[in-house]
C-alpha positions as CSV (number, residue, x, y, z in Angstrom):
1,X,10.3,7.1,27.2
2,X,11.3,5.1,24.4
3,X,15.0,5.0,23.9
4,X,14.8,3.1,20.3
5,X,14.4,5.2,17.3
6,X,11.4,5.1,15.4
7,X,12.2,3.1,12.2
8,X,14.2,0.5,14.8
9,X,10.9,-1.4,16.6
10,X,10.3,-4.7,15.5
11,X,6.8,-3.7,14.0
12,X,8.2,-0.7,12.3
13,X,10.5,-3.4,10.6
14,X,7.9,-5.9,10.2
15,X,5.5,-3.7,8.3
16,X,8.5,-2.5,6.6
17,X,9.4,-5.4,5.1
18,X,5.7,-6.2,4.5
19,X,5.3,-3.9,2.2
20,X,8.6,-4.5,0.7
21,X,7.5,-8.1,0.3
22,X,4.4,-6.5,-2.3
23,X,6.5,-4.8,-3.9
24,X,9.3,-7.8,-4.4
25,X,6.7,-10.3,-5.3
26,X,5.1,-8.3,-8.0
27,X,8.4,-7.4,-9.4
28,X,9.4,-11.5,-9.5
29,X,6.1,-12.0,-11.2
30,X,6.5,-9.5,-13.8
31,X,9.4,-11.0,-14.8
32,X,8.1,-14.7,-15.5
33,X,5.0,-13.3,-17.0
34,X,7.1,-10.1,-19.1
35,X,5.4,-10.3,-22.2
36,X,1.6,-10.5,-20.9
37,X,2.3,-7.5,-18.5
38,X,4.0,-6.1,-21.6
39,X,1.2,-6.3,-23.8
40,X,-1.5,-5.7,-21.3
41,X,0.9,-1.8,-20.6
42,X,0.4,-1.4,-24.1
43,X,-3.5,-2.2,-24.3
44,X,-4.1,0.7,-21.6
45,X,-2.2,3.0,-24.3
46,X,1.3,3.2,-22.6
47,X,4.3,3.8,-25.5
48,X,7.4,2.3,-25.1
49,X,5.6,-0.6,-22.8
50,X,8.5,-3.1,-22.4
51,X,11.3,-0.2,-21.8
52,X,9.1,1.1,-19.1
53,X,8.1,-2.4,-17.7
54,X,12.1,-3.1,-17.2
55,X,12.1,0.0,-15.3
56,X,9.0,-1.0,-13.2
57,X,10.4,-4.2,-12.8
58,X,13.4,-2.5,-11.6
59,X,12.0,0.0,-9.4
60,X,10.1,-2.8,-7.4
61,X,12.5,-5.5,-7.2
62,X,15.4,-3.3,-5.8
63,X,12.7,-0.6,-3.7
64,X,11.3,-4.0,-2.4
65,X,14.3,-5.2,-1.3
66,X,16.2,-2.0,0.2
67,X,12.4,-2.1,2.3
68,X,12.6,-5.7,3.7
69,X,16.3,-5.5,4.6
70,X,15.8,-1.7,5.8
71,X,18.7,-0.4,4.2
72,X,18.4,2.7,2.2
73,X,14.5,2.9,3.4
74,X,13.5,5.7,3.4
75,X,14.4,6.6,0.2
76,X,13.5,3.8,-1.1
77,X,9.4,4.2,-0.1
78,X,10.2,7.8,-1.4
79,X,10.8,6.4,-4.9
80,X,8.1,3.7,-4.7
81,X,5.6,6.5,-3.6
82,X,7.0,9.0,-6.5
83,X,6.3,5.7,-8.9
84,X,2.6,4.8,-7.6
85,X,1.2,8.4,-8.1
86,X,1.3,8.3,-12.4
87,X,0.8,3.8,-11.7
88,X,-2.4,4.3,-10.4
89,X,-3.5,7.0,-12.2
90,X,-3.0,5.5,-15.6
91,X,-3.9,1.9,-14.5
92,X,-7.1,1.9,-12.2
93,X,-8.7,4.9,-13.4
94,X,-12.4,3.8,-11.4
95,X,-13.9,7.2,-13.2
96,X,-13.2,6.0,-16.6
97,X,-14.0,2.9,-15.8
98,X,-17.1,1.1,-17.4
99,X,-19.6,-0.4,-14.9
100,X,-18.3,-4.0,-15.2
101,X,-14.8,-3.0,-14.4
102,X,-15.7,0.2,-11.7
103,X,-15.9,-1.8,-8.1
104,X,-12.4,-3.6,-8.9
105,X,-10.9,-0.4,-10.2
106,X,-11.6,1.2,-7.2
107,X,-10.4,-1.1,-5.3
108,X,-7.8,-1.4,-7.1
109,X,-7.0,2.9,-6.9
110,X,-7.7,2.9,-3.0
111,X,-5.3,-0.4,-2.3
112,X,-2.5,2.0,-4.0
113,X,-3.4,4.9,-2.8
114,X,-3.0,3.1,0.8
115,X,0.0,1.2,-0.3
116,X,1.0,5.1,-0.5
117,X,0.5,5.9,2.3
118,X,1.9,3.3,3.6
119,X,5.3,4.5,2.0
120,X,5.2,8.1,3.5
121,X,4.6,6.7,6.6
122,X,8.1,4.8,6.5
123,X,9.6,7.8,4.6
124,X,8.4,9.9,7.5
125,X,8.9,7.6,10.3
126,X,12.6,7.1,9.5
127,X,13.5,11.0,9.9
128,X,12.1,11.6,13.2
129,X,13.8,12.0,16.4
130,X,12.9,9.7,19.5
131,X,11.0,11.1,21.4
C-alpha cells in the first residue's frame, strides 16, 4: 500500500511541473512578442485583443507557476482547463479550417485538448484519498 498521497510522488510532481513549464514558457513568450500575438488575436476576429492577451498572459504565467512549484494546484489546472475550452475553440478550429491549414489545426485542437486532460488529471489527482 502506498502511504504517500497521490499528488506527492515524484512523477506526479514531475509531470506537474511539466506542464506548468508549457504553460510558463508560452506566457514568457507572449510577453516579448505582445504586439504580434496581439495582432494575430485580432486577425482570428477576437475584440478587445490586447486586454484579453494580458489576461492570457496572466492566466499562464501565474497557473504555470502555482503548477511547477505545486502550490495551489489544483486549482490552478482547474483554471487553465476552464481557459483552454473557448482557446482552442476559437484558435484551431480544424473544421473551419482551409485544406492548407487543416492537419496543423488539428494538431493543434488535439495537443489542447490533451493538454486538458492533462489538467483534470492533476485537478483530479490532488483530491483523492490514498489508497
Amino acid at each position: 500500500m502506498n502511504t504517500q498521497s497521490n499528488n506527492q510522488t515524484p512523477l506526479f510532481a514531475i509531470g506537474r511541473a511539466l506542464l506548468g513549464a508549457l504553460f510558463l514558457v508560452s506566457g514568457i513568450g507572449k510577453i516579448f512578442g505582445f504586439a504580434g500575438v496581439a495582432g494575430w488575436m485580432a486577425s482570428a476576429g477576437l475584440p478587445f485583443a490586447s486586454a484579453f492577451l494580458v489576461a492570457t498572459i496572466a492566466i499562464e504565467v501565474i497557473g504555470g507557476l502555482l503548477l511547477i512549484i505545486g502550490w495551489q494546484s489544483r486549482w490552478a489546472a482547474l483554471a487553465l482547463a476552464a481557459f483552454l475550452v473557448p482557446v482552442t475553440a476559437v484558435f484551431h478550429g480544424f473544421w473551419s479550417a482551409d485544406d492548407a491549414h487543416f492537419q496543423e489545426q488539428l494538431t493543434a485542437f488535439l495537443k489542447n485538448a490533451a493538454i486538458l486532460g492533462g489538467m483534470l488529471l492533476v485537478f483530479e489527482r490532488g483530491i483523492r484519498k490514498p489508497q
